[in-house]
Structures are given as C-alpha cells and as structure tokens.
N, C-alpha and C positions, 0 to 999 in steps of 0.2 A: 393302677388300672388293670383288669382281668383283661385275660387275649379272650374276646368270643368268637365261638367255634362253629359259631354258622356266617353266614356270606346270603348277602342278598343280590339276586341277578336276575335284573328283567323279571321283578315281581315272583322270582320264586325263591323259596329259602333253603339250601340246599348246604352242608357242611364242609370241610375240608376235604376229607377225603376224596367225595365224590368229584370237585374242583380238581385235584390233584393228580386224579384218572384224565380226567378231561384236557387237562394240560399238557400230560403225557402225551395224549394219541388223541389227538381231537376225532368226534366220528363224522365221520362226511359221508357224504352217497358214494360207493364203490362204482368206479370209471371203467376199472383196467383190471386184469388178473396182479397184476403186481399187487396192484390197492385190497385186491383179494385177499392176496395171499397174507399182507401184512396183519390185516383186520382176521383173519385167521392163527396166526402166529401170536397175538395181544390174547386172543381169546381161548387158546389153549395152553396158555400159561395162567389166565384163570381160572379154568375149568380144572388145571391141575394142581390146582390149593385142596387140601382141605377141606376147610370152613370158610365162603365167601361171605364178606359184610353183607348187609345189605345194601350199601354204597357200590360194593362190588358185583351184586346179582345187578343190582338196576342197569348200571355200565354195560356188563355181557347182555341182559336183553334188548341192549342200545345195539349193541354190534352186532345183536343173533338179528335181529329187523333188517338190518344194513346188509347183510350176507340171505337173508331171504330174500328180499327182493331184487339182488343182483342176480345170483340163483334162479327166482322165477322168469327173468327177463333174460339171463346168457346160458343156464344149465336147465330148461324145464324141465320135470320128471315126466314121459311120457306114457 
C-alpha cells in the first residue's frame, strides 16, 4: 500500500508538510507580547529560508494575519 501524501481535515485537503508546520506552532490569536514575540521568532526563520514552499508561504501569511491584527489592536501606526 502507497503512504498518501495529502490528509483530509474538516473538509480540506491539505499535505504533510503544511500539517507538519501546524503541529509545530499551532497559530492561535496573539494574547500577550510573549505570544508575539514567539509568532515572530517562527516567522523569521521563515522569512530567512531561501525558497518558501508553498506550504511554507501559506503558514507565514497565517502568522503575518495573526501579528497584524495583534498590531492593529496593541501597536496602531498612528
């Protein structure tokens, strides 16, 4: 039997890799500067690859949302 390399969750079909991100660092709504900082820390060690999957770009504009809207609500630009 072949391993298949996608995963079905709550009706979407999504691969390993991107599960794999997810497991790591699950993203939640930023609470806290800690929670900031951490969701900041994951995302510039992506940003500092090279070449992001696409597994990998969709993850970072999961956590660039999560950091925007913590941002808009605790750092506005004014």
């Amino acid at each position: 039997m072949t391993k298949v390399s996608e995963k079905k969750i709550n009706a979407l079909t999504t691969n390993d890799q991107y599960l794999n991100l997810l497991i790591k660092f699950p993203p939640r709504s930023i609470k806290s500067e800690k929670d900031f900082d951490q969701v900041q820390t994951i995302m510039d060690s992506l940003i500092d690859q090279n070449n992001l999957t696409s597994d990998e770009q969709d993850y970072l504009n999961v956590l660039g949302s999560l950091v925007r809207d913590y941002e808009d609500l605790h750092h506005p630009i004014q």
